[in-house]
KEBA-781618 format. One record per residue: x, y, z of N, C-alpha, C in turn; residue in one letter. Coordinates in Angstrom, 3 decimals, decimal comma. Layout:
// residues N
{{X Y Z} {X Y Z} {X Y Z} "A"},
...
END
This chain:
// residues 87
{{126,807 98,538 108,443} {126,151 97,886 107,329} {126,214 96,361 107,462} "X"},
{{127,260 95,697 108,012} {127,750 94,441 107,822} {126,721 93,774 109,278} "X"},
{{126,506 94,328 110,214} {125,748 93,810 111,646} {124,451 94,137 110,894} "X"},
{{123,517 94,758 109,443} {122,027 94,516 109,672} {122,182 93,813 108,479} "X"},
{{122,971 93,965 107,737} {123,082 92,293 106,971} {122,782 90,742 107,988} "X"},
{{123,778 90,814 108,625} {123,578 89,557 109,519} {122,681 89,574 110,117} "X"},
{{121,860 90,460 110,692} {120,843 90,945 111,566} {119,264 90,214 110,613} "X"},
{{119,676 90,823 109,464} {118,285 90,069 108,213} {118,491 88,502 108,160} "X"},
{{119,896 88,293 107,888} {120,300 87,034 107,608} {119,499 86,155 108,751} "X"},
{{119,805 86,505 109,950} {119,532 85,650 111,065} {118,180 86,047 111,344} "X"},
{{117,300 86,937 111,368} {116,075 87,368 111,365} {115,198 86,205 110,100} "X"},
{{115,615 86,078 108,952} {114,932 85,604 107,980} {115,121 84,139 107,942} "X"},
{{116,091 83,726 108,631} {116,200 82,231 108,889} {117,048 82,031 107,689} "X"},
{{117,602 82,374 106,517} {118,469 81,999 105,597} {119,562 81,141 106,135} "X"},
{{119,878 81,189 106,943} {121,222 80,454 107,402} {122,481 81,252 107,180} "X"},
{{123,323 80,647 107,163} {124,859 81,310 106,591} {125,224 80,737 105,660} "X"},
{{125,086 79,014 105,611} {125,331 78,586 104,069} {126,710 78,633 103,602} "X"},
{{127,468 78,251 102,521} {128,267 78,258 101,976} {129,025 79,495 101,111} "X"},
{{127,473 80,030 100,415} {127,866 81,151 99,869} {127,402 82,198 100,476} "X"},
{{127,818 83,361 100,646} {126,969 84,885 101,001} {128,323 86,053 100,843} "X"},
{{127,449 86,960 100,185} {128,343 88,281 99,340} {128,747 88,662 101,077} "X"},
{{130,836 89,246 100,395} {131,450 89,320 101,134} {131,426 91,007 100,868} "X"},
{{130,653 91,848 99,935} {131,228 92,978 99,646} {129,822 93,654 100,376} "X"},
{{130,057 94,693 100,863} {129,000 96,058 101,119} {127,824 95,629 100,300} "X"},
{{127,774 96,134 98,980} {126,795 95,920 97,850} {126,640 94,539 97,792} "X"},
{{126,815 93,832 97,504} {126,516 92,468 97,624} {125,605 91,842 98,882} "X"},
{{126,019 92,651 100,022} {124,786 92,552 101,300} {123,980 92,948 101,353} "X"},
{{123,787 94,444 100,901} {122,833 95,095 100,740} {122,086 94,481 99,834} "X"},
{{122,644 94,322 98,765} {121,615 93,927 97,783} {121,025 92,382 98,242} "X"},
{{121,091 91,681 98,744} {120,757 90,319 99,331} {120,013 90,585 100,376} "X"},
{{120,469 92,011 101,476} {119,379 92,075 101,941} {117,883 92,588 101,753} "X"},
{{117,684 93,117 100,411} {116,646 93,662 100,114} {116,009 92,402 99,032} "X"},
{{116,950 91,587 99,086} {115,666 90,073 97,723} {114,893 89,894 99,099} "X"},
{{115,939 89,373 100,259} {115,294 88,828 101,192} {114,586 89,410 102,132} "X"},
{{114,565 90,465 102,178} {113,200 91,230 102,688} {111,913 91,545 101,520} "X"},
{{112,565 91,900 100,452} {111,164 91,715 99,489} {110,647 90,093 99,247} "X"},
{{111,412 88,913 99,482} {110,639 87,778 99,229} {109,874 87,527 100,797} "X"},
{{110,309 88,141 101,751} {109,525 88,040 102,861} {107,921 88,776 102,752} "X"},
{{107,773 89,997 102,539} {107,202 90,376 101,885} {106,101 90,080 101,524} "X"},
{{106,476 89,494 100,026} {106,138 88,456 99,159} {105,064 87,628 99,682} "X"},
{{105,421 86,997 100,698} {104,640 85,793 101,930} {104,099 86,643 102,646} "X"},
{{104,305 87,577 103,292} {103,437 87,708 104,408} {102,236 88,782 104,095} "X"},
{{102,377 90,052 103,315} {101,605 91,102 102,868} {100,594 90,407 102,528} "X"},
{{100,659 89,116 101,303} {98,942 88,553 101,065} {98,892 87,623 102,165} "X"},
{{99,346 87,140 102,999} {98,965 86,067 104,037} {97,967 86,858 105,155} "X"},
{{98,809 88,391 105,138} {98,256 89,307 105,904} {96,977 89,558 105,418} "X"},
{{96,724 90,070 104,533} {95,361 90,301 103,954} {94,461 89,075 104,240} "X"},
{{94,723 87,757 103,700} {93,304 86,995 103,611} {93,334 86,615 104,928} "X"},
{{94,083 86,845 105,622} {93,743 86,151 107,417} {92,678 87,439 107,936} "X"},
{{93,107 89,027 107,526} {92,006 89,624 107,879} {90,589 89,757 107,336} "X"},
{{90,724 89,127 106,130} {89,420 89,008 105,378} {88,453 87,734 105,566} "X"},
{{89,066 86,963 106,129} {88,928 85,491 107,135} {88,480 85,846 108,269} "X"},
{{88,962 86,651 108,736} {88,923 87,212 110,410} {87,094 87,931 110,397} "X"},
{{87,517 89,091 109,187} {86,214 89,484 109,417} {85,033 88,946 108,666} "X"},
{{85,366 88,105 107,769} {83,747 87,068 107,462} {83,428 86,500 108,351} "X"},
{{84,247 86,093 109,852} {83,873 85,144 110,928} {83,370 85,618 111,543} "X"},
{{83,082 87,346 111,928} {82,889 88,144 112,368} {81,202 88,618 112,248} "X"},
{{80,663 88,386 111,256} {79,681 88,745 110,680} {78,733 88,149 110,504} "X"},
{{77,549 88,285 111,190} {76,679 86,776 110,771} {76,215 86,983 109,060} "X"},
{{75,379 87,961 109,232} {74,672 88,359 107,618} {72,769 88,974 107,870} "X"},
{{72,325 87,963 109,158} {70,997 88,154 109,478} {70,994 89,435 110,427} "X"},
{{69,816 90,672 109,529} {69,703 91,297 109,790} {68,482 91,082 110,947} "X"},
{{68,665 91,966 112,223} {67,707 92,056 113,214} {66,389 92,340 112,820} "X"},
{{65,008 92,101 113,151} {63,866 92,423 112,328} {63,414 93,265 113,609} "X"},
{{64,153 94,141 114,605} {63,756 94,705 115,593} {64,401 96,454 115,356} "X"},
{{65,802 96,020 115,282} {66,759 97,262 115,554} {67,557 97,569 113,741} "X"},
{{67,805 96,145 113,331} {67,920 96,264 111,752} {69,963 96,243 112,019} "X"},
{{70,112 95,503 113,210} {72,170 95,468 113,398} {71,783 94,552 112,249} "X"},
{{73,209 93,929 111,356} {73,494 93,288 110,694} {75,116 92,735 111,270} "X"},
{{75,341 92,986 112,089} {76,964 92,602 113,193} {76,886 91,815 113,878} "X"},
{{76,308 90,411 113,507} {76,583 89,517 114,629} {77,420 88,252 114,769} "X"},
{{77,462 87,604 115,357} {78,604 86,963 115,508} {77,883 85,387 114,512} "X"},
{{78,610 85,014 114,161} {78,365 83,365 113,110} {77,027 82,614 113,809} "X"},
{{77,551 81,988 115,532} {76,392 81,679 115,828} {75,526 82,067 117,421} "X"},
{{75,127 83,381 116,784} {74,253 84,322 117,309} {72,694 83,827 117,228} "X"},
{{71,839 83,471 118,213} {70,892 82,986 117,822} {70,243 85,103 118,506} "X"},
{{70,365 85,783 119,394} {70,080 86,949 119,870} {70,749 87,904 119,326} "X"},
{{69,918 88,942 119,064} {70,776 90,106 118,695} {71,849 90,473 119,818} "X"},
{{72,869 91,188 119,498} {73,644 91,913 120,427} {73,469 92,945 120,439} "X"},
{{72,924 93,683 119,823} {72,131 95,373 119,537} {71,005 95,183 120,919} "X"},
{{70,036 94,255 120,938} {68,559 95,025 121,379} {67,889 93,255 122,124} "X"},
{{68,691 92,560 121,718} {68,266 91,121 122,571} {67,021 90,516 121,553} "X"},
{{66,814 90,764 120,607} {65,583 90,315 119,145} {66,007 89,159 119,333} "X"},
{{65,377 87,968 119,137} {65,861 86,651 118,690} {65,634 86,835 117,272} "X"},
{{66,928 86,187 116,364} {67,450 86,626 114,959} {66,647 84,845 114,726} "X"},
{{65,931 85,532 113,085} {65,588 84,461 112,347} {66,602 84,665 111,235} "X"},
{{66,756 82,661 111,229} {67,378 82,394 110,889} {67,394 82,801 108,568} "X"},
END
């Protein structure tokens, strides 16, 4: 128990610091703020980087040949069928 206490501790960058619970429960429980405030940060960081990722992904102009709508931001050719995409 006491090596994945330290294991979070040093994983999460907390430091060692002055204070830190010397008891079983007291680690445990410190290690679960500090994995839920990790968490915290990364679960929505995670999300809008993929929702970022895939608006960059996407032009919007649909092909007036094949009808893809998947192209890349600046796609002047389809990647479906070779159409030159109006703008």
């Amino acid at each position: 128990m006491r090596s994945i206490y330290w294991a979070i501790v040093t994983l999460t960058t907390v430091g060692y610091g002055d204070i830190s619970p010397g008891t079983n429960m007291g680690q445990f429980v410190a290690s679960l703020i500090m994995i839920l405030g990790y968490s915290i940060i990364a679960v929505p960081t995670g999300i809008v980087s993929a929702e970022m990722a895939r608006m960059n992904r996407q032009h919007g102009t649909k092909c007036s040949s094949c009808g893809n709508e998947e192209h890349d931001v600046d796609a002047v050719f389809c990647k479906n069928c070779g159409e030159k995409l109006n703008p």
